[in-house]
C-alpha positions as CSV (number, residue, x, y, z in Angstrom):
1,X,81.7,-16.2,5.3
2,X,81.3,-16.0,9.0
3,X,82.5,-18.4,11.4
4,X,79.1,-19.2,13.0
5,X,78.8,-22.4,11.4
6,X,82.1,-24.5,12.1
7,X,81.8,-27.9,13.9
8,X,77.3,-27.0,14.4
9,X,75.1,-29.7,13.7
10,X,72.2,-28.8,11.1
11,X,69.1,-30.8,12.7
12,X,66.5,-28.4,11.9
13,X,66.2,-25.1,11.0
14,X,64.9,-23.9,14.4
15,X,68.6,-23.9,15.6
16,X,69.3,-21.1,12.9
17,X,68.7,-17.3,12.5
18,X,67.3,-15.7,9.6
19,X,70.6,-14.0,8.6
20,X,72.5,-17.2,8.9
21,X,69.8,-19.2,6.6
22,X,70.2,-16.4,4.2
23,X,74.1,-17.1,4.2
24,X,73.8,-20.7,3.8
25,X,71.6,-19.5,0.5
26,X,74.0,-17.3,-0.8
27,X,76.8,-19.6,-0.2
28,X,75.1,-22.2,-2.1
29,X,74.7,-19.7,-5.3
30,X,78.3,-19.3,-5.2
31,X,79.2,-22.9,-5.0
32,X,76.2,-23.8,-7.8
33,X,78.2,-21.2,-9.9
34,X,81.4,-22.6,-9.4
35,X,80.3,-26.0,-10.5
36,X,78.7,-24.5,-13.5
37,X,81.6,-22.5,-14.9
38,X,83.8,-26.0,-14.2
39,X,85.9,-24.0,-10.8
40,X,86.9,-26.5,-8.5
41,X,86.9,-25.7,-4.8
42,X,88.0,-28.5,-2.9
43,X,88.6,-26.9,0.5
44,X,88.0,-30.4,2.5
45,X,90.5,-32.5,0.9
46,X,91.3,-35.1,3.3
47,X,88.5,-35.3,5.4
48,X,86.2,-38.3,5.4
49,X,82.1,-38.5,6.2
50,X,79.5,-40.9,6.9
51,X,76.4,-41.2,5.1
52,X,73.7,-43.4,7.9
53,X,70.4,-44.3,6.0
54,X,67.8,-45.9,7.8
55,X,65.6,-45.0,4.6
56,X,66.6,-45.4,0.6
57,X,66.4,-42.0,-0.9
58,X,67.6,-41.0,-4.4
59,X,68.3,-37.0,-4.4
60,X,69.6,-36.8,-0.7
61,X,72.1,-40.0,-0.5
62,X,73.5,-38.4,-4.4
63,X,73.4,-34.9,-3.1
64,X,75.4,-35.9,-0.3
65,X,77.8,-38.4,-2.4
66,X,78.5,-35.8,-5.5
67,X,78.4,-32.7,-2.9
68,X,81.4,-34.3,-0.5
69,X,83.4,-35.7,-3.6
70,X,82.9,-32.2,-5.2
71,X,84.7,-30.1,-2.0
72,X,87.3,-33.3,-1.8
73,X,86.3,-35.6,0.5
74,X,85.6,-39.2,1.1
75,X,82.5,-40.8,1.7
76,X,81.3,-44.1,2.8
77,X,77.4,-45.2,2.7
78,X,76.1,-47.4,5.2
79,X,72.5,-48.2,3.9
80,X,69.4,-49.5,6.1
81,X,71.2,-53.3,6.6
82,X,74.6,-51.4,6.7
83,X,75.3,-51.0,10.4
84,X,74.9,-52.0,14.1
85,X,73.0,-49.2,15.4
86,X,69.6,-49.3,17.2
87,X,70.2,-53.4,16.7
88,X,73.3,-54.6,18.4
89,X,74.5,-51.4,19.3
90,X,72.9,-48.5,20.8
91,X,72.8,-44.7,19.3
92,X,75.0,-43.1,21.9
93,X,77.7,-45.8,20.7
94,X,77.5,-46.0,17.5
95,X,77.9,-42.1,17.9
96,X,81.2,-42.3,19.3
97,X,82.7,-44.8,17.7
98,X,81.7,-42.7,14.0
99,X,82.9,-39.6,15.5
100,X,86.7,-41.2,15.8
101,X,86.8,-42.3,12.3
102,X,84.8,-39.6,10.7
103,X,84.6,-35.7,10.3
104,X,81.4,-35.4,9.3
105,X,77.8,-37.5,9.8
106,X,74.3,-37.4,7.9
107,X,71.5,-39.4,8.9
108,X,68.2,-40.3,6.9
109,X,65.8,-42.3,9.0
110,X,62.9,-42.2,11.7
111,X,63.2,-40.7,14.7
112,X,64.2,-37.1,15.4
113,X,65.9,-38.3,18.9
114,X,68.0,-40.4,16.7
115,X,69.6,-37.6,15.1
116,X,70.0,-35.6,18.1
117,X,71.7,-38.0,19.5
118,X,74.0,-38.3,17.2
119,X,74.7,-35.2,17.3
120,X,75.2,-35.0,20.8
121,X,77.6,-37.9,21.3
122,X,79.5,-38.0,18.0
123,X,81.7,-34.7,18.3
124,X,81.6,-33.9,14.6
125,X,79.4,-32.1,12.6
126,X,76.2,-34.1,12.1
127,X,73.6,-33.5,9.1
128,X,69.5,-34.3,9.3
129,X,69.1,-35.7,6.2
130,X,65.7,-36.6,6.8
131,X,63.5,-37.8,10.3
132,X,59.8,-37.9,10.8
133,X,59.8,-34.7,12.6
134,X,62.0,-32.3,9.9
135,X,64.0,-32.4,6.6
136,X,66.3,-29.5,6.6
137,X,68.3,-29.2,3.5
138,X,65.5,-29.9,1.1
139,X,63.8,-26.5,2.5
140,X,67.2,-25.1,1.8
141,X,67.1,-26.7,-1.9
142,X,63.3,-25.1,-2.0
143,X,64.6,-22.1,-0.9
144,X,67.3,-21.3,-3.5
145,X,64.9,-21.8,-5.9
146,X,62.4,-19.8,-5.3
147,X,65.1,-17.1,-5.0
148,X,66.7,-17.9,-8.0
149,X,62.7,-17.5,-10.1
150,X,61.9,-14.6,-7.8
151,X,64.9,-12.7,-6.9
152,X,63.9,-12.5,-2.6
153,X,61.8,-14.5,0.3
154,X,60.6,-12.1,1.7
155,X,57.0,-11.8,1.2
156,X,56.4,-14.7,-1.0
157,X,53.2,-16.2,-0.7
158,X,53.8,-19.8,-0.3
159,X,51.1,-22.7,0.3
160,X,51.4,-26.2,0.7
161,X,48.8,-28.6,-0.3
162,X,48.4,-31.8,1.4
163,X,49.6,-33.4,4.8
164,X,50.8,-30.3,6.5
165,X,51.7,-32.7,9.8
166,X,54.6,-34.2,8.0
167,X,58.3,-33.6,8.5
168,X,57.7,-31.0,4.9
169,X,55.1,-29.1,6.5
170,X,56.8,-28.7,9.4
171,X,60.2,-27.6,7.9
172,X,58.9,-25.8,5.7
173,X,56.4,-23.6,7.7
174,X,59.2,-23.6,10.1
175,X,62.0,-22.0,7.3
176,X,59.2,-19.3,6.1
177,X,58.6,-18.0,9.6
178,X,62.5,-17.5,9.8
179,X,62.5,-16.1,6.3
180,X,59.9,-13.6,6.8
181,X,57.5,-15.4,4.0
182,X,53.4,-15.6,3.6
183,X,52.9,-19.5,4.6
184,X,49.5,-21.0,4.5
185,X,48.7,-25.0,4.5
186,X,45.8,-26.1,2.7
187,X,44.9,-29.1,4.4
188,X,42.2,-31.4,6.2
189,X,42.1,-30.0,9.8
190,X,43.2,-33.0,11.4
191,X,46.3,-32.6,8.9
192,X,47.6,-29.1,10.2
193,X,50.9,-29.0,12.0
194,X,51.3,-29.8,15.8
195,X,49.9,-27.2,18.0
196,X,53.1,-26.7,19.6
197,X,55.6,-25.8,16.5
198,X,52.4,-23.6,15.5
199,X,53.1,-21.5,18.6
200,X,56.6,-21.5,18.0
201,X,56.5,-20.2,14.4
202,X,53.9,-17.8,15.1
203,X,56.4,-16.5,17.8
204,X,59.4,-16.5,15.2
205,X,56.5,-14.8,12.8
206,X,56.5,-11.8,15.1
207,X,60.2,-11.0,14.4
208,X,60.1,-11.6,11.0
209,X,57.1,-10.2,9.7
210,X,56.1,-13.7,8.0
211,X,52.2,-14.3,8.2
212,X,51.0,-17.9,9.0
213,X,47.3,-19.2,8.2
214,X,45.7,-22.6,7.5
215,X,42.6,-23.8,5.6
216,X,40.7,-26.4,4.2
217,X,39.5,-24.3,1.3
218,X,41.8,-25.1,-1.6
219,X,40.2,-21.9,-3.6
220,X,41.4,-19.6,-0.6
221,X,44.5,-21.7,0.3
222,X,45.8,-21.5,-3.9
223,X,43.9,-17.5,-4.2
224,X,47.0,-15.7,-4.8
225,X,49.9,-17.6,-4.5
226,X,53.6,-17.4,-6.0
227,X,54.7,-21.2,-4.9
228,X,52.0,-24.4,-5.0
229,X,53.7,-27.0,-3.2
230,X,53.0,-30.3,-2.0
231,X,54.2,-33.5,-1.4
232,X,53.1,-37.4,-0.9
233,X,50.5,-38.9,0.9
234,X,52.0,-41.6,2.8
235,X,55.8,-41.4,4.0
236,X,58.4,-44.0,3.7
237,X,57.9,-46.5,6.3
238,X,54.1,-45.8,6.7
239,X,51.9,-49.3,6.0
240,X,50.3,-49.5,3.0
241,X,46.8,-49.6,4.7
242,X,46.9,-45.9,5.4
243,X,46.7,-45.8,1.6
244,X,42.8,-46.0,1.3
245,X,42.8,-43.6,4.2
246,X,45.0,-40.5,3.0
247,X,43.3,-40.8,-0.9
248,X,40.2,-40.3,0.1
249,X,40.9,-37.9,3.0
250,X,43.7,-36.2,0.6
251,X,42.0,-35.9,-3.1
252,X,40.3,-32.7,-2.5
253,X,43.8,-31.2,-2.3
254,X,45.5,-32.8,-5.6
255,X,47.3,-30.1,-6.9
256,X,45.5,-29.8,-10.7
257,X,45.2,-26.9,-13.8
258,X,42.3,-25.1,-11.8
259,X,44.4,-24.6,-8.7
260,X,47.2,-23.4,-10.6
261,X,45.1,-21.3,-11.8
262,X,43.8,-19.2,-9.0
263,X,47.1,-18.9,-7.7
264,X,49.5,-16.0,-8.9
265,X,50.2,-15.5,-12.7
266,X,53.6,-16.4,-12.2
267,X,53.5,-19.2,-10.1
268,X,55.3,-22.1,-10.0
269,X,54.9,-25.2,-8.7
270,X,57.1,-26.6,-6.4
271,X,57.3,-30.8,-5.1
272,X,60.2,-32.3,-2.9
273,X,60.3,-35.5,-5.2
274,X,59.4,-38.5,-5.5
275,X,56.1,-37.8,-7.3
276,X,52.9,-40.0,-8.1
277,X,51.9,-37.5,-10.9
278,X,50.7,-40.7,-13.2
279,X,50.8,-44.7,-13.3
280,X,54.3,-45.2,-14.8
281,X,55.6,-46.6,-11.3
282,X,54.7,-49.6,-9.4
283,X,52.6,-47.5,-6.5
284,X,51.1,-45.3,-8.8
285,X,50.0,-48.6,-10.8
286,X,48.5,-50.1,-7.8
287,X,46.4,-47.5,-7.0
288,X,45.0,-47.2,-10.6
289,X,43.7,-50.7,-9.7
290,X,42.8,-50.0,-6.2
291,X,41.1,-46.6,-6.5
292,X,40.8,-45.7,-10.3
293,X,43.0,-42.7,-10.1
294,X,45.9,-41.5,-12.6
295,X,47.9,-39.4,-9.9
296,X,47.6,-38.4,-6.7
297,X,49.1,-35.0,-5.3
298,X,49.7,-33.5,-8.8
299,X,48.0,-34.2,-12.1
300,X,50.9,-34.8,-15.1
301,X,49.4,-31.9,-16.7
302,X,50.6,-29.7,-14.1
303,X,53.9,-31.9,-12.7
304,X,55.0,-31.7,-17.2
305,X,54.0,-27.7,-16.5
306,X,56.3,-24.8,-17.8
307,X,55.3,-23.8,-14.2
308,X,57.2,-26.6,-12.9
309,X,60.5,-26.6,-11.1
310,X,60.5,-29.9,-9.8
311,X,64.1,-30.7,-11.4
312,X,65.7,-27.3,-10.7
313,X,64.8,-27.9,-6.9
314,X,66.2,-31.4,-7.4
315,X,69.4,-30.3,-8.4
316,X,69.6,-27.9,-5.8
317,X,70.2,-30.3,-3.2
318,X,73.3,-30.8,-4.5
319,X,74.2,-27.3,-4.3
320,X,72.8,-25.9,-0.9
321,X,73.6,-29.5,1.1
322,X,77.6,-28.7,-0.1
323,X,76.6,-25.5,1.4
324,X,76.1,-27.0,4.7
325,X,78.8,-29.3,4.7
326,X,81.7,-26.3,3.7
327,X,80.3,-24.1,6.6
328,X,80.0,-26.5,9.4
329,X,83.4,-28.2,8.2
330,X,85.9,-25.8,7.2
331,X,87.9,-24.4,10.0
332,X,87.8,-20.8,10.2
333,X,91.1,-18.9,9.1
């Protein structure tokens, strides 16, 4: 492996080439097949990390956990109530005082600024786990798995149904414009990306041969395609008001049979998880009793799929955020 990774933050993939995305992939196959065949690599013995949550998650606080404890490391959560910062202490200082008792930091919360920050001021490697703006390691996660059920990127033909404003549309229009991949978001017009990153990707697009489009039409968006992906209607943190709002706005675009359908014959289907895909939680009851609905972006028919590869990109987390953490923590030789 290179040495263009040791002591860099990973904030969003903007800040990374197409090569060294490619290398974060492949070390993450190498690392999955270590775990598999039952190798230990433990190459960070000794050093300790931080895990900052300003939001609960499952699959990014156990990716983080399992991954660190896997390459021998220690790891201390501080959840939503579990620190000072933002509160009684600012970001810049919390930043520093982390930075002297830890080698490594990931945040989950809000604001992108927040991370930067952190990354900024801390002096160690810091690690977006998840802001408003981007969420990073799941497109790696998505990534590996697409590779690992198609064998390349490159020329993959990729759409995502749903809010394409979110920090999942962004990312990941954002990591198939580096990766030289077909991206098109089927979504409400008022639900496409920021103009701005548009024009960004579309510049990055240029270099890498990657096409960019975006519809409302979810027979032309789904026409086609190798991945179906999409993702909630309403973030963690959003009121539940915009509720009413985003079902009605977002139905059209439930991912069901007939759009897997139209896309390619061997398509999967792709969702970054959690999943309202039928009424066995308490949301998904509630809106049963609010709206008359049994799921919302996916039906169970599809989410219960053989297309499905829901849990595969679930456990991938694991294995391409212990990616991240060995390259931008191991000192080079």
């Amino acid at each position: 492996m290179t040495n263009n990774f040791y002591g860099r933050n990973f904030l969003t993939l903007l800040d990374f080439t197409q090569d060294e995305i490619s290398e974060l992939l492949s070390l993450a196959a190498k690392l999955k097949a270590k775990k598999k065949a039952n190798l230990e690599c433990r190459p960070l013995v000794g050093k300790n990390v931080v895990l900052l949550f300003e939001k609960d998650s499952t699959r990014t606080r156990c990716a983080f956990q399992v991954g660190a404890n896997d390459l021998g490391m220690n790891v201390t959560y501080l959840g939503p109530t579990g620190s000072q910062m933002g509160k009684k202490e600012t970001i810049k200082d919390t930043a520093r005082v982390l930075g002297r008792m830890y080698d490594g930091i990931e945040y989950r919360g809000f604001k992108q600024e927040t991370v930067e920050i952190l990354g900024q001021y801390s002096g160690v490697p810091v690690w977006n786990g998840l802001t408003d703006m981007y969420h990073p390691t799941q497109i790696l996660a998505d990534f590996l798995t697409i590779i690992e059920k198609f064998g390349h990127l490159e020329g993959i033909n990729f759409t995502y149904f749903g809010d394409a404003r979110n920090n999942m549309g962004n990312s990941l229009m954002i990591g198939a414009a580096k990766m030289g991949m077909n991206f098109t978001a089927c979504a409400p017009k008022d639900l496409w990306p920021n103009e701005v990153l548009v024009e960004k990707c579309m510049d990055i697009a240029k270099l890498t041969g990657a096409n960019i489009r975006f519809t409302e039409n979810v027979t032309e968006g789904s026409k086609g395609a190798d991945v179906i992906y999409t993702d909630v209607w309403v973030s963690m943190g959003e009121p539940d008001s915009v509720w009413k709002e985003r079902i009605e706005k977002l139905y059209p675009y439930q991912v069901n049979s007939k759009i897997m359908e139209n896309a390619g014959e061997n398509a999967i289907f792709m969702h970054c998880l959690p999943a309202f895909h039928n009424r066995d939680t308490k949301v998904g009851e509630e809106m049963f009793e609010k709206f008359g609905i049994e799921a919302m972006e996916v039906t169970e028919e599809v989410f219960e799929s053989s297309q499905s590869v829901v849990f595969e990109e679930a456990e991938n987390r694991l294995h391409t955020i212990k990616a991240v953490m060995y390259a931008t923590m191991r000192e080079p030789k």
